[in-house]
Structures are given as structure tokens and as C-alpha cells.
C-alpha positions in Angstrom: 0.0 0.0 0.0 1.1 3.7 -0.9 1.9 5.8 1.8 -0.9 8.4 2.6 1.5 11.6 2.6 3.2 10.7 -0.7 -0.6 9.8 -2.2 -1.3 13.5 -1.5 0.8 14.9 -3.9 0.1 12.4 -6.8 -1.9 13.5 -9.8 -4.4 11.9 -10.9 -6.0 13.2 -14.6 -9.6 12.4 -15.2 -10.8 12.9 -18.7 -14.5 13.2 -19.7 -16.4 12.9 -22.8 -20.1 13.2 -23.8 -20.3 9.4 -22.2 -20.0 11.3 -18.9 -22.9 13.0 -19.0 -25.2 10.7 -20.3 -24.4 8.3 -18.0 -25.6 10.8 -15.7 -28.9 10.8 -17.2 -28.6 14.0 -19.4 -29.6 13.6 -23.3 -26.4 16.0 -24.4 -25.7 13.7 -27.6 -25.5 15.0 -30.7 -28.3 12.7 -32.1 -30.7 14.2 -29.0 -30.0 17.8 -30.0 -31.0 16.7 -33.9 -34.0 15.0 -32.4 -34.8 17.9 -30.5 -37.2 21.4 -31.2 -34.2 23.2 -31.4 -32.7 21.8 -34.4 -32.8 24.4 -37.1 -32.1 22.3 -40.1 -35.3 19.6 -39.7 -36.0 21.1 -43.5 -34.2 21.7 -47.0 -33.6 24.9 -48.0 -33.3 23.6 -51.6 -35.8 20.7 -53.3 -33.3 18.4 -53.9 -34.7 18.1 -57.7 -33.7 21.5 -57.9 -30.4 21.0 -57.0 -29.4 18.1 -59.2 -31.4 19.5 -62.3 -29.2 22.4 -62.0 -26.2 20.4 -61.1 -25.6 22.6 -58.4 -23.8 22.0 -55.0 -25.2 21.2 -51.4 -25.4 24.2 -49.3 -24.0 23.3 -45.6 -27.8 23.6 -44.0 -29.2 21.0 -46.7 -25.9 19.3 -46.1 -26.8 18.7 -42.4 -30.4 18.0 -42.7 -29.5 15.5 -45.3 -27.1 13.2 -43.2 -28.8 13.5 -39.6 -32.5 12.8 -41.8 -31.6 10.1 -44.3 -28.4 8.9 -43.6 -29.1 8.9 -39.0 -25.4 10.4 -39.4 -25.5 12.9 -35.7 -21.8 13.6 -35.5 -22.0 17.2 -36.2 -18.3 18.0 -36.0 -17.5 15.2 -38.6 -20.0 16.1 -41.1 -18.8 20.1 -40.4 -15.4 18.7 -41.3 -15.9 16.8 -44.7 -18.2 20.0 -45.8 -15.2 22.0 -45.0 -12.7 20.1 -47.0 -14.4 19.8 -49.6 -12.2 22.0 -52.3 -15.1 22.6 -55.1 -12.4 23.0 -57.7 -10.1 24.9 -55.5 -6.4 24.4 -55.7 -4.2 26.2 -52.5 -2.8 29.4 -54.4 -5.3 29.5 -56.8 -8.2 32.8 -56.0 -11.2 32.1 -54.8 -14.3 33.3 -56.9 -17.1 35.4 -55.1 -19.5 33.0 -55.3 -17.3 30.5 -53.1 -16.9 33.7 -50.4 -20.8 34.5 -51.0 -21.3 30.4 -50.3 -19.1 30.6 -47.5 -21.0 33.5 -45.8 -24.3 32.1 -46.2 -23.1 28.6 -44.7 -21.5 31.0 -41.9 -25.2 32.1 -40.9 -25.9 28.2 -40.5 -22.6 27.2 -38.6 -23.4 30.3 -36.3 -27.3 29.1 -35.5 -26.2 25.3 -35.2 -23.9 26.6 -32.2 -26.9 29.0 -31.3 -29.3 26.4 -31.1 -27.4 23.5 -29.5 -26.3 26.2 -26.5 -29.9 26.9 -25.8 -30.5 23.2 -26.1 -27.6 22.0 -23.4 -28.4 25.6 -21.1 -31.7 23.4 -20.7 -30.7 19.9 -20.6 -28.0 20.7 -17.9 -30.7 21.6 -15.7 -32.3 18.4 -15.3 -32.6 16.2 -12.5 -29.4 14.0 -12.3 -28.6 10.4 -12.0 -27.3 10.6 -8.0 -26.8 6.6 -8.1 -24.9 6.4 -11.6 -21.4 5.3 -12.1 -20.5 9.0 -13.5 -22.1 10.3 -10.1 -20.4 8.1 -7.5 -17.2 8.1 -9.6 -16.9 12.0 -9.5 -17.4 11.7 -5.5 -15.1 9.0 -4.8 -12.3 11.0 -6.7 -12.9 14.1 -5.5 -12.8 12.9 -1.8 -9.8 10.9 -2.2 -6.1 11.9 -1.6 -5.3 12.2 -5.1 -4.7 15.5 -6.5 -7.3 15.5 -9.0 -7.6 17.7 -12.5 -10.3 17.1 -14.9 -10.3 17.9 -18.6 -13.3 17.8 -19.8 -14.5 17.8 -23.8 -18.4 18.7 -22.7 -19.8 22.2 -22.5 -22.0 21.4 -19.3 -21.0 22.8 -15.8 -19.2 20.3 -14.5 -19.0 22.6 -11.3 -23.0 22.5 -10.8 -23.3 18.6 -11.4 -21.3 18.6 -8.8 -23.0 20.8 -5.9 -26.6 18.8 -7.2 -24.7 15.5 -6.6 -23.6 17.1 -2.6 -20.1 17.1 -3.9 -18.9 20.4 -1.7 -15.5 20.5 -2.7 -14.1 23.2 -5.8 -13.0 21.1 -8.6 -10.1 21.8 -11.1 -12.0 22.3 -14.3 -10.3 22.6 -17.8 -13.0 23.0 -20.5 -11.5 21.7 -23.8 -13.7 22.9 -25.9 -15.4 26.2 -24.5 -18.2 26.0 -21.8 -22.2 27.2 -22.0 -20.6 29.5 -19.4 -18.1 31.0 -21.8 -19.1 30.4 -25.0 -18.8 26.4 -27.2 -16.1 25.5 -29.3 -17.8 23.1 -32.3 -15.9 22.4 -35.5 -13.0 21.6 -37.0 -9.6 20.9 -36.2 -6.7 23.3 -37.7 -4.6 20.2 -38.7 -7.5 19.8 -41.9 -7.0 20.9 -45.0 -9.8 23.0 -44.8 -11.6 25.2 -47.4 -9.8 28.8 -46.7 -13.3 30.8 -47.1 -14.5 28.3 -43.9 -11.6 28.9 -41.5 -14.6 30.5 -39.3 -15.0 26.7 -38.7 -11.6 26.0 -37.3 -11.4 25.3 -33.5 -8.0 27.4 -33.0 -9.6 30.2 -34.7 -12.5 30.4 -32.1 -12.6 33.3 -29.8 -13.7 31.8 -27.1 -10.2 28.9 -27.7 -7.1 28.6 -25.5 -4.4 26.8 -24.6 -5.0 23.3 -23.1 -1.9 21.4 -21.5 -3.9 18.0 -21.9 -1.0 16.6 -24.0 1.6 16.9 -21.4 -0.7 16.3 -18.5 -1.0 12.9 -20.3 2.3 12.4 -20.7 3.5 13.2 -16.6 0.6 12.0 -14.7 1.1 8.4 -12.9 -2.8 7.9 -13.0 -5.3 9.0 -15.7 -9.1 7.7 -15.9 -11.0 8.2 -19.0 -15.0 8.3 -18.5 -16.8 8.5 -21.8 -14.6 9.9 -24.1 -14.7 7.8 -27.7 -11.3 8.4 -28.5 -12.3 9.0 -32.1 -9.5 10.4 -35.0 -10.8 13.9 -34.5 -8.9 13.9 -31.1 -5.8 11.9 -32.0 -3.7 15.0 -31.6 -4.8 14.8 -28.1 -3.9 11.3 -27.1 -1.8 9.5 -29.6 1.6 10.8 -28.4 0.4 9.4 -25.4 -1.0 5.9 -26.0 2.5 5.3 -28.1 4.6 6.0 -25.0 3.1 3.4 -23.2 3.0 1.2 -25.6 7.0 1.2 -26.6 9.4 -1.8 -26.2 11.5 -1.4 -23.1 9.8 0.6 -21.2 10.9 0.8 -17.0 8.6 0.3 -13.8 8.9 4.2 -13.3 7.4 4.6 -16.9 4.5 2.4 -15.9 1.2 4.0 -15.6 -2.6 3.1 -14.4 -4.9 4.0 -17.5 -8.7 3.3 -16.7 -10.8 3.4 -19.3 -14.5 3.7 -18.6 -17.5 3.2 -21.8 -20.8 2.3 -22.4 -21.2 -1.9 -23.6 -19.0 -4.3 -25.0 -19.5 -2.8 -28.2 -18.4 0.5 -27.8 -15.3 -1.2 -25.7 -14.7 -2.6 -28.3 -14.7 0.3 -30.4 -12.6 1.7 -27.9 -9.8 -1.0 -28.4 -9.9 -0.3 -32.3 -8.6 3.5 -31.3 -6.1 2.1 -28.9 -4.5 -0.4 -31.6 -4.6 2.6 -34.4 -2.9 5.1 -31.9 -0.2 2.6 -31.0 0.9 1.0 -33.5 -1.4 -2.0 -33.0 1.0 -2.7 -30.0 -1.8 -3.4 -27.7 -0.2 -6.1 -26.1 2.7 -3.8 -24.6 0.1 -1.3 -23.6 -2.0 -3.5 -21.8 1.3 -5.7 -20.6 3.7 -2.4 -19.5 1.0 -0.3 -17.7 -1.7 -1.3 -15.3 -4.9 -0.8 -17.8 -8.4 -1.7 -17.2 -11.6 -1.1 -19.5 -14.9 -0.9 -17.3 -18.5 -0.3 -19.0 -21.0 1.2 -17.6 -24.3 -0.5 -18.4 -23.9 -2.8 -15.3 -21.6 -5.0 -16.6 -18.8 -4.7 -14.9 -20.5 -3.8 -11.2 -18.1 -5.9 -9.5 -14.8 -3.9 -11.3 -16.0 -0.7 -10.6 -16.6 -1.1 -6.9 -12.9 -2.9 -6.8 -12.0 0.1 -8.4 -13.4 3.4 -6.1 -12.2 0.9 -3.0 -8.3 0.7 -4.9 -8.8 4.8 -4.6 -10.4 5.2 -1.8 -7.6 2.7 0.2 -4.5 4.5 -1.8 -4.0 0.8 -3.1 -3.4 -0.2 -6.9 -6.0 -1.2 -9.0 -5.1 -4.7 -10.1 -1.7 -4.7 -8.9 
């Protein structure tokens, strides 16, 4: 067992995704906010006859009620990013005609009423009556009241903050908000590594106001114990975690470079999905990530009651988890 004093000044990074608050009972998915009243693109601005008599191209709010209608496609940020790199023709160094800035412009009222919209969504779902008995719930209290010195990065634009005083968690908690907050203004869009379409740089993360500097990468790469609670993983954020999954996944690696990595999602299937982004950010060396660190995949839907509970006792008696 760790001694209690040299417990107190271990780090221990917990990283949340949109998994996080749904566990808790809140419908913040993409696919709930395009199910929702507050969608603005339920209808086509264009027949479609009219656009393929005419050979024409998609404009971005006919774009988006075309794959979350007939193709039940809800990941916003994705379909944001193939619109946006999308050249039409263009060739870097080449102008750009006015009707690709006059395109651009009109998709910019769109992009600016999606993030509209979804923050008046999530301002109301937040509010809702939360999960108190939920893995998410008891997970955030058994951290925060152990003698770990916990930061959370989070990728949601909830109030982390508020869950917490609703779930009688007292304590002030060390918040980063990767992507903007409801309080501050949301982040939604592309990544600046794309080769985007210059006229839609608007849609660029980095290019957002309401962006700033986030340390995740390097928090990754010195913290001794990270937990991961509903975060997919997914290529959008590979700049995020692949430095670090390849680390811990090298040949000759020493006890001191040895790290617990707890990883908790839905069902099997999304574990599974899970492992498939582990093996593409590691060189499909999953063997010496799960045989050089202490690692540990728990889902949430009741499946692994028994791990979890081994799991907040390992934090709450300074022990490891699995040794």
C-alpha cells in the first residue's frame, strides 16, 4: 500500500467525454440535439430536384439535414469537417471566386445558428434532475474525496461545477473546458490540422474566440494515473492522445514509466470500439500497452459492477488497482 502523505501529492488526470454526462442521465448527444425542437435544419432549404437539375452543390444547412435525416449520421463536428474540405475545384494558391466567399458567408449564418441552437439546447438539458446513483455520479465523488490531487479535462460544454454541488459534492474542482463551456461560449468544429476550405476557416477550433491553450497533452504524458470516463477516443482527437497511448506502448519501457490507464464506456460494443482506437494510436501494440502499464476497461451499463466497486475501494484505500 502507498503511503498516505506521498498519495497527497500524486496526480491523478480524469478525462471526460459526452459518455460522462449521459451516464448521468442527461440527453447531451449529438443525435438528441438533432431530435430535438431546437434543431434548425429539420428542413431543405433547396428541393433536392432542384439542386441536381441544375447540377448545383449542397449548401451546408441542406448538407446537415440531409445526413442527420436520411443517412441517421449525428456527429456534427465530422460532417462540419468533410463540408469543410471539400475544395469545389479549388487548388491552394489559386483565387477564390465570389461566389465561393458568397457560399461561404451564407453557410457561416448556419454554422453560427447550429452553435446558437445547440447552446440553448444543453443551457436546458443541464438543468435536469441528475442520475445521483450512476457510475458518472459516484465516480466523480469517490475522486474528488480521495487523496489524489485531482484535474479534470473535460470535452463537454456542461457545468461540471454544478453537477457537482446537485450530486452534494462540496469541494471546488479543477475544471479545464477543452472545448469552451455554455458558461463562456462552445467550441464546435474543425480541427486546424484539416485541409480545410480557406473561405471556412470561421469553422476552425484554434480560430475560435472563445479557444485557448489546453496542457492535456503533457498532462498525459507526466501524470502516474489517468481515468477516462466516456470519451470515444475518435480520430478527431488523436492529436490529443496518440503521443500518449504510443509512449506506453514502446518496447523497453521501465517500472517508473509504468502507468494506471482506466478506461470507462458504455457496452462491449463500444469497448470494443474503444480497443480499435487504442491499436490505431499505438501501432497495433496493444499487447505492450496492456502488458507495460496497469490498464483496465470498465462499461457502464452494469456489466462490470463488481470492477468498478474494486475500483473506487483501490482509490479510496490509496492501493493499486489490479496490482
Amino acid at each position: 500500500m502507498l503511503q498516505k502523505d506521498k498519495i497527497k501529492s500524486e496526480e491523478l488526470l480524469f478525462i471526460i467525454g459526452n459518455g460522462f454526462d449521459m451516464d448521468l442521465g442527461l440527453k447531451t448527444s449529438y443525435k438528441s440535439f438533432v431530435e430535438s425542437r431546437y434543431w434548425p435544419c429539420k428542413d431543405r432549404l433547396i428541393p433536392k430536384e432542384e439542386v441536381d437539375r441544375y447540377d448545383s452543390e449542397e449548401c451546408l444547412h441542406d448538407v446537415l439535414h440531409e445526413n442527420t435525416t436520411a443517412k441517421s449520421w449525428y456527429d456534427l463536428e465530422a460532417i462540419l469537417a468533410e463540408y469543410a474540405t471539400i475544395q469545389r475545384g479549388y487548388k491552394p494558391g489559386q483565387g477564390i471566386s465570389d461566389n465561393m466567399k458568397n457560399r461561404a458567408e451564407q453557410d457561416r449564418v448556419v454554422y453560427n445558428k447550429i452553435i446558437q441552437s445547440l447552446t440553448t439546447y444543453l443551457s436546458k438539458i443541464q438543468k435536469n434532475k441528475l442520475i445521483d446513483n450512476s457510475m458518472a455520479a459516484i465516480l466523480l465523488g469517490v475522486l474528488v474525496n480521495s487523496n489524489f490531487n485531482i484535474k479534470i479535462y473535460t470535452f463537454n460544454y456542461t457545468d461540471l461545477s454544478s453537477f457537482a454541488t446537485k450530486l452534494g459534492i462540496s469541494q471546488p474542482l479543477d475544471v479545464t473546458y477543452m472545448h469552451g463551456s455554455l458558461n463562456d461560449g462552445i467550441i464546435l468544429g474543425i480541427e486546424s490540422n484539416m485541409d480545410f476550405f480557406p473561405p471556412y476557416r470561421y469553422m476552425c477550433k484554434e480560430y475560435s474566440p472563445h479557444y485557448q491553450s489546453r496542457n492535456l497533452s503533457n498532462e498525459l504524458h507526466n501524470a502516474k494515473h489517468i481515468v477516462i470516463f466516456g470519451h470515444s477516443l475518435s480520430p478527431i482527437d488523436y492529436h490529443y492522445f496518440q503521443r500518449f497511448f504510443h509512449e506506453q506502448s514502446r518496447e523497453n519501457m521501465t517500472d517508473a514509466d509504468k502507468k494506471h490507464i482506466t478506461i470507462f464506456t458504455y457496452n462491449e460494443e463500444s469497448a470494443w470500439d474503444i480497443r480499435d482506437q487504442l491499436r490505431f494510436m499505438n501501432n497495433k501494440r496493444l499487447d505492450l500497452l496492456y502488458g507495460q502499464n496497469i490498464f483496465n476497461i470498465i462499461r457502464t451499463d452494469g456489466s462490470d459492477i463488481d470492477k468498478f466497486s474494486q475500483f473506487c475501494r483501490s482509490i479510496h484505500e490509496r492501493e493499486d488497482f489490479y496490482r
